[in-house]
N, C-alpha and C positions, 0 to 999 in steps of 0.2 A: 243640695242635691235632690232633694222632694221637689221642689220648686221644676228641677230640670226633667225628672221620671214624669212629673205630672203634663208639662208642657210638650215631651215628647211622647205621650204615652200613644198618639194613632200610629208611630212608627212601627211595624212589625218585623219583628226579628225575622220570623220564619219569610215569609216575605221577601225580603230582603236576601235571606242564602239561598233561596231559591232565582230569584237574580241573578246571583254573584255565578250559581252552578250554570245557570244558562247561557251567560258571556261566556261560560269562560275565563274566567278571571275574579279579582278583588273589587271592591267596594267599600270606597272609606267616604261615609258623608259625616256632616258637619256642620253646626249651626250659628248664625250672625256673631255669636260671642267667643266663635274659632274654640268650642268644646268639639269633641268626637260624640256622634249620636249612635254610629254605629258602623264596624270597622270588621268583615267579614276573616273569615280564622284563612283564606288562602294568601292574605298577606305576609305571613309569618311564612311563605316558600316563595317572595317574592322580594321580601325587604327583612335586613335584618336587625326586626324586632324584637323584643321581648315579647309575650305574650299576654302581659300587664297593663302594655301601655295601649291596647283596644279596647281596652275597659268603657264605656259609654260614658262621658264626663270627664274623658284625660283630656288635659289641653292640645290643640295642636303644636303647640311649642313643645313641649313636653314629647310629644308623640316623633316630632323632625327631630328634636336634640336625640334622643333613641336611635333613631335610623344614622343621625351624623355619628353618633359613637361609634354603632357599628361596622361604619365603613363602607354603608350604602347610603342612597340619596335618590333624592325627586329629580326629576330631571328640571333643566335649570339653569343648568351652569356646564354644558358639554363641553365648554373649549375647557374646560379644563381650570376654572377659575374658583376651584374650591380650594385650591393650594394658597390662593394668592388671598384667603377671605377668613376671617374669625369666625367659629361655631356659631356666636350669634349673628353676626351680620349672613351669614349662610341662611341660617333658619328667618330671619326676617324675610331675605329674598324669596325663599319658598312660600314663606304665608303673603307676602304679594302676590305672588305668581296666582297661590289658589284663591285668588279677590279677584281674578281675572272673569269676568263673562265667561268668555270661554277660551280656552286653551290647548294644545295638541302639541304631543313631543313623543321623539323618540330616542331611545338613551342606550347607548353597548353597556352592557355591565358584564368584563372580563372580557375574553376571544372568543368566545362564539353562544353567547348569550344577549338577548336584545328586547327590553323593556318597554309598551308604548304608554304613556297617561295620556287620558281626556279627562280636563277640568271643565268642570259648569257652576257656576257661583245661578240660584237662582233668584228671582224677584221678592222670595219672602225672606230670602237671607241663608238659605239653605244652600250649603255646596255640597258639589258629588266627585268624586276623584274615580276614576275604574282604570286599575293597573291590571296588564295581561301583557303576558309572557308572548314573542311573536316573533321568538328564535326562530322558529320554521318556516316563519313569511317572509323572513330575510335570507334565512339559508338559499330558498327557492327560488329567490328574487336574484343574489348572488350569481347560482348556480346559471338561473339563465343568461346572465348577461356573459357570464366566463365561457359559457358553450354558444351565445354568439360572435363572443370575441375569438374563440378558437374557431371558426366555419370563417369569419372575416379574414384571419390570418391565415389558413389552406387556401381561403379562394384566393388570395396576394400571393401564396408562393406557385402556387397552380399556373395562375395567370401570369406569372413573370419565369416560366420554365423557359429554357434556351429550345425547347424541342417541341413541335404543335403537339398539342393535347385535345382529343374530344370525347363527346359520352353522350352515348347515343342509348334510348330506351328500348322497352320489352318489344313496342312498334316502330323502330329503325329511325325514329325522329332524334336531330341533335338537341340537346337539354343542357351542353355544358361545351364551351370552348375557352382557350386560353389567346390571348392576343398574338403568338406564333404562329397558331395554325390558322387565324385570319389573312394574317401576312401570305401563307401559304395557298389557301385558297382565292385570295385576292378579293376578300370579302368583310364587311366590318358583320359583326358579332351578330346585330340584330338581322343579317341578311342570310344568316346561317342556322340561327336557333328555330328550331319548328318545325325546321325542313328535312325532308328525308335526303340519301347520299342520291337517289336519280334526281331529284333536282339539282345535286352541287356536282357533280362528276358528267365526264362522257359518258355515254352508254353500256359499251363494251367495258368497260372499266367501273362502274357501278355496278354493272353483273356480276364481274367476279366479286368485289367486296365484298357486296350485297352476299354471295354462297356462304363466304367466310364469316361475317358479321353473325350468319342464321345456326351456324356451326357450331359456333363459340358459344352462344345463347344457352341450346340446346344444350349441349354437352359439358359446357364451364370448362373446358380445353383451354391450356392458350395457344393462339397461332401468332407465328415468324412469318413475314413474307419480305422479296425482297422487287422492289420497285424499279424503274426507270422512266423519270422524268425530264424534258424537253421544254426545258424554259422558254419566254418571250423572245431572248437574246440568240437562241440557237444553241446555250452550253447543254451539258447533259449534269445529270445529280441522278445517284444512288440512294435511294430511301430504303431501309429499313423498318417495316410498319408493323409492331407489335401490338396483336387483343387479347383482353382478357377480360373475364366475368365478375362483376361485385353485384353485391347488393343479398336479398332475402329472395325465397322460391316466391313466386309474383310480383316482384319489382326487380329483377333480375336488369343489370344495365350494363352496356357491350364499352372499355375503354378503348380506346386506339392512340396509341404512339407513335410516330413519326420523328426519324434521325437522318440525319441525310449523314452518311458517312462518306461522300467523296471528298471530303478535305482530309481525313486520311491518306492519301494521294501524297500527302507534302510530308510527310512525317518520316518518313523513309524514302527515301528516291532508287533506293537498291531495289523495292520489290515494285511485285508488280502492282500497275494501275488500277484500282477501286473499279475506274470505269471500264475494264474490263468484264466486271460480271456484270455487265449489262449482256454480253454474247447470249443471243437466242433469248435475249429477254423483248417485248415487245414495246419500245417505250409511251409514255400517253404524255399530252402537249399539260404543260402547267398552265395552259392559256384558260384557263376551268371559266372565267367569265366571260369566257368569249359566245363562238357560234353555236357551242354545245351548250350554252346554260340557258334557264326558261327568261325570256322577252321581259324588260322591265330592268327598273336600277332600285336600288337598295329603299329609296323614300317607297316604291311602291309594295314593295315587298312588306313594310312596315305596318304600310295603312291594312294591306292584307287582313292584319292581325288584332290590330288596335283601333279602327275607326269606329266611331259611335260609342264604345265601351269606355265605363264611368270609374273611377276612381278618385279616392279620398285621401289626401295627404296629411297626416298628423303630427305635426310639431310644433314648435314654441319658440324656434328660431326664426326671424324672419328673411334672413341669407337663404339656409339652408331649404323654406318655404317658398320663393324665388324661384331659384335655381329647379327644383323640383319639378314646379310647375310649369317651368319654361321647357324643361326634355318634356315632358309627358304632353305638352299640347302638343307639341312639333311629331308626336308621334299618333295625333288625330283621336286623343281621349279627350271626354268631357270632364273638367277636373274642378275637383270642390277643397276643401282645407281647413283646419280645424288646429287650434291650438292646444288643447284637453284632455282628458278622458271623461270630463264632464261634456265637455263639447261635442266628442265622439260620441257618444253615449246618447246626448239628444238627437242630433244628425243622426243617426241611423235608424232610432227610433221614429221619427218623424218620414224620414225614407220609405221605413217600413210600413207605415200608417198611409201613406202617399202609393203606396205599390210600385215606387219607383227603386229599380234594382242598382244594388253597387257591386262590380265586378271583380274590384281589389281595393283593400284598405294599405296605405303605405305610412307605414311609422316611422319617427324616427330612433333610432337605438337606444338615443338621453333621455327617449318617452318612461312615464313612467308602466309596468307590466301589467298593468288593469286594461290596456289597449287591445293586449294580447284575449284577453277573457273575452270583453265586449265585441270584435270578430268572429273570435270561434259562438258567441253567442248568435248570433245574427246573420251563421252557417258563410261567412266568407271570407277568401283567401286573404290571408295577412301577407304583405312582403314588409322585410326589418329596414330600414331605409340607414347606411351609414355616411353619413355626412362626406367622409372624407373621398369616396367612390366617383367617378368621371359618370360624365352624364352617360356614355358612350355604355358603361358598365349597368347604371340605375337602369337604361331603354331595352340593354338587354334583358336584364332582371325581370323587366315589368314582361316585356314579351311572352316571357319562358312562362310567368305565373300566370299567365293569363291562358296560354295557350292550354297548359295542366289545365288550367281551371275549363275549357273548355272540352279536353278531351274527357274529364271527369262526366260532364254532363252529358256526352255523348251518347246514344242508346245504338249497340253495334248486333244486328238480328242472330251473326253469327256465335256469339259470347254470349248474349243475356239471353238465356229461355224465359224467365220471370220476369219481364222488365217493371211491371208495378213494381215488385216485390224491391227490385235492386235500385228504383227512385225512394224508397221508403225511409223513414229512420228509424233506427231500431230503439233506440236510448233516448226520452227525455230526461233530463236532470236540472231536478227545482232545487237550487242551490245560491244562497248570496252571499255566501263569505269566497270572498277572490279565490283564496289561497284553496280552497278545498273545490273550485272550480276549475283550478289548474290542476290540482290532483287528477280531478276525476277525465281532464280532457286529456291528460299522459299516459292514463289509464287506458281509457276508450278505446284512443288512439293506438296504442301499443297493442291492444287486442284485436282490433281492425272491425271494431262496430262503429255504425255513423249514428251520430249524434249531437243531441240538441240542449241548449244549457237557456233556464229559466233564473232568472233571478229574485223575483217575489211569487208570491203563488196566486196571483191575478195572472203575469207572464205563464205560471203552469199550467192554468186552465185554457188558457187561451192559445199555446203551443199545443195542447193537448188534440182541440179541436180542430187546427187546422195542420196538424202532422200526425196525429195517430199512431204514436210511436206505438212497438212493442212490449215494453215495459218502461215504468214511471219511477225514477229514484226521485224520493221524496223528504229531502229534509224537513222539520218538521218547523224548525223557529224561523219561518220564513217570514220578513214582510210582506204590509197589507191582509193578504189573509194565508193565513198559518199551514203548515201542511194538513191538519186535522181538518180546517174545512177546506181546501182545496179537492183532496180527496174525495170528499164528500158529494163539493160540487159535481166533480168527474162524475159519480155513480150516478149521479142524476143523470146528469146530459145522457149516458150511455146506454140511457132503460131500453131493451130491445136490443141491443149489441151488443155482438161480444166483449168479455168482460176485459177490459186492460190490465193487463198485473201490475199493484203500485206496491215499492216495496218503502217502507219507512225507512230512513237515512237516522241513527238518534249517536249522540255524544255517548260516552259511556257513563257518564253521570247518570242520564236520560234510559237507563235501561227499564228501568220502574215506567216507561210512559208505552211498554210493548203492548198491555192489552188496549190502550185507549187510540194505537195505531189498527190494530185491528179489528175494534169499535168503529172506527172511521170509515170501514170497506178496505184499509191494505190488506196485502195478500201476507206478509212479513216483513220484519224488519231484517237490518243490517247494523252493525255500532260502528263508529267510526275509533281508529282512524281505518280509512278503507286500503285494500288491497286489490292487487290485480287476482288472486288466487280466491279471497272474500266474494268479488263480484262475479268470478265464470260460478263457482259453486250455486251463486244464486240467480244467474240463467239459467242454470241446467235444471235446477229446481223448477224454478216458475215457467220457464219458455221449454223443458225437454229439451235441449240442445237448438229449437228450431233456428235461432239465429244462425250459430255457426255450421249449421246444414245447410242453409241459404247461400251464405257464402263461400263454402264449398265449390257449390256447382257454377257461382259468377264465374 
């Protein structure tokens, strides 16, 4: 055991928990002769060990026989093949495992608990094992794929209603239809999305909507009206067309329903005709694509919208890669592809360095959610791509986002008095752990500040410069260079300008690192984990409200 103290003696304990507190997590390394050199005290809330068997000098046998008693384990053996294995052949397979170069797993332990390791065996015979808890990267992960599967599954019972359905925005453009009311207007999906009701209707008959549509807005009433339509054939139909208001005050969206109840008519033959209450009604021809609609067929109307504009298809199928690309040229985009989030990740990066813009990224669902961060990093529209979706359905899709994406950047003289102000971003956030990047863009989002997500603090300084955000959320253990000098850097670039407010982002471990954030030039810190009620408090602090005074008056 001298022999072992003396040959580990440059290892440093403190060191070493200092480490362990900064991941996040455990740290058990361990040396050519599979002894423990040094086994960090969060392992004992992560594996269940004794507190004996970290001892510097316990075997690793010794150390896995421990954890097999207790009824936890390395990951290893997820199918379930611990059943089928003896204690020792168990623990052999783990001390393979960690012979391994390198290794990566993730492990459920119980129902809603989720364990990752990264093994590194290195070149002088020294291994490093780092166990972290990352229940909440799965929960998030989980949650988003189930609240994509439930918006997949409304938009299938929406789109397959026996009754047209549409939903039209706060500016009268349609943003949502059902394959009914295509039928009805005599128009496919993409030849309807974008467009306001005086392009799909007559005249006369888009005026009155058009009052009612403004009505309903306004007021959040619902209106009953009752219709009379003049099919191709010469019959007549009674429609019944019901609106009503959803959404939040500034995204406020107008629905409309449409029943034709003249088959009511057959259901009792004693009363009277349906199409009687047509009397003093004015009827309008169903002929909607004919002389009263604007000049052009559906391909023109397309290219309208989508010519020249670039998009990025990301998946790892190559059917579902195909097919993708085959709607989206047909719809006169320039289209690139990517199997990755490593892939994505360079591609857009290289985009970005190239000052070549990309107008939509399109995922696919079975991607993994690092796609989702890398978009919102790189400020552009993500659409979720599900495989199982008709092309007819993706060309609408892509339309709609793109058309958002273009009314977003729009500058309208009557609404913006500030338009600098309302192109700006208010939020940079220097952040590289995924998971607390999607916090913070749930966050943002949900508060209705725009904002920018940095992933090392090369990225923050260089977002810094060329967006000028309002205020800098600053984690501090960023790669390349740290929050403490990124910060720094800022102050410099800034000499002579107004001062940016950066506020330090720390762990709660990390609260002892408050004055050497404000040593740095921050203006204050923040602990995680964050909150939406954490971060207005510390607007209001550092910015006086200015942000949400700004947008106020947008």
């Amino acid at each position: 055991m001298d022999d072992l103290a003396s040959g580990d003696a440059n290892i440093q304990t403190a060191m070493l928990e200092a480490i362990s507190e900064a991941i996040s997590g455990a740290v058990l390394v361990y040396d050519r002769n599979d002894l423990i050199v040094f086994a960090s005290q969060q392992l004992l809330g992560l594996l269940p060990v004794p507190r004996k068997f970290l001892a510097p000098g316990t075997r690793l046998r010794d150390f896995l026989g421990a954890v097999y008693d207790g009824g936890g384990r390395l990951s290893g053996d997820g199918h379930g093949s611990r059943r089928m294995m003896s204690r020792e052949d168990w623990i052999a397979k783990q001390i393979a495992t960690l012979w391994k170069e390198r290794a990566e797993a993730v492990e459920q332990r119980g129902t809603d608990r989720w364990v990752s390791y990264s093994r590194r065996r290195l070149p002088s015979g020294y291994g490093v094992c780092v166990v972290r808890d990352v229940s909440e990267h799965k929960k998030r992960e989980e949650q988003w794929r189930a609240d994509l599967e439930r918006v997949q599954i409304t938009e299938e019972i929406l789109d397959n209603l026996p009754f047209p359905l549409c939903v039209q925005d706060h500016t009268f453009h349609y943003v949502a239809v059902n394959k009914a009311i295509c039928r009805s207007f005599d128009r496919p999906a993409d030849a309807i999305l974008g467009r306001t009701i005086q392009e799909i209707h007559p005249d006369a008959f888009a005026e009155r909507l058009d009052g009612v549509n403004r009505q309903v807005l306004e007021t959040g009433n619902p209106s009953t009206m009752l219709e009379g339509v003049i099919h191709g054939d010469g019959t007549e139909s009674v429609i019944v067309v019901r609106k009503y208001r959803i959404g939040k005050p500034g995204r406020y969206h107008v629905v409309s329903v449409l029943e034709d109840v003249t088959a009511l008519d057959n259901l009792d033959p004693q009363t009277q005709g349906v199409t009687s209450w047509l009397d003093g009604v004015e009827p309008i021809s169903s002929g909607i694509g004919g002389g009263e609609r604007r000049d052009g067929n559906a391909a023109d109307i397309v290219l309208e919208g989508a010519e020249g504009r670039r998009a990025l298809v990301v998946t790892s199928v190559s059917a579902t890669e195909a097919a993708a690309l085959e709607t989206l040229t047909g719809l006169g985009l320039d289209t690139s592809s990517v199997t990755s989030p490593e892939e994505l990740d360079l591609f857009l990066r290289m985009a970005h360095e190239a000052a070549i813009g990309i107008d939509l990224v399109i995922a696919d669902a079975e991607m993994d959610v690092r796609c989702l961060g890398l978009a919102d990093q790189y400020g552009i529209p993500l659409l979720v791509l599900d495989s199982r979706s008709s092309a007819d359905d993706l060309a609408a899709s892509v339309l709609r986002k793109l058309r958002d994406g273009s009314a977003a950047n729009d500058v309208d003289w009557q609404v913006c008095a500030v338009p600098m102000i309302h192109e700006g971003i208010d939020v940079l956030v220097a952040e590289d752990n995924e998971v607390n990047q999607i916090v913070f863009s749930q966050i943002l989002e949900g508060l209705g500040y725009r904002y920018v997500l940095a992933a090392d603090g090369e990225d923050a300084v260089r977002l810094w410069q060329e967006q000028r955000p309002r205020v800098v959320l600053m984690d501090i253990t960023l790669p390349k260079r740290n929050g403490f000098e990124a910060a720094r850097e800022i102050r410099v670039l800034e000499a002579g300008l107004s001062a940016t407010p950066i506020i330090g982002v720390l762990p709660q471990a990390f609260d002892r690192d408050r004055e050497a954030c404000l040593a740095a030039g921050m203006d204050g810190v923040i602990l995680k984990p964050i909150s939406p009620e954490a971060l207005e408090a510390v607007f209001q602090t550092h910015l006086n409200g200015e942000i949400r005074k700004l947008q106020t008056q947008l």
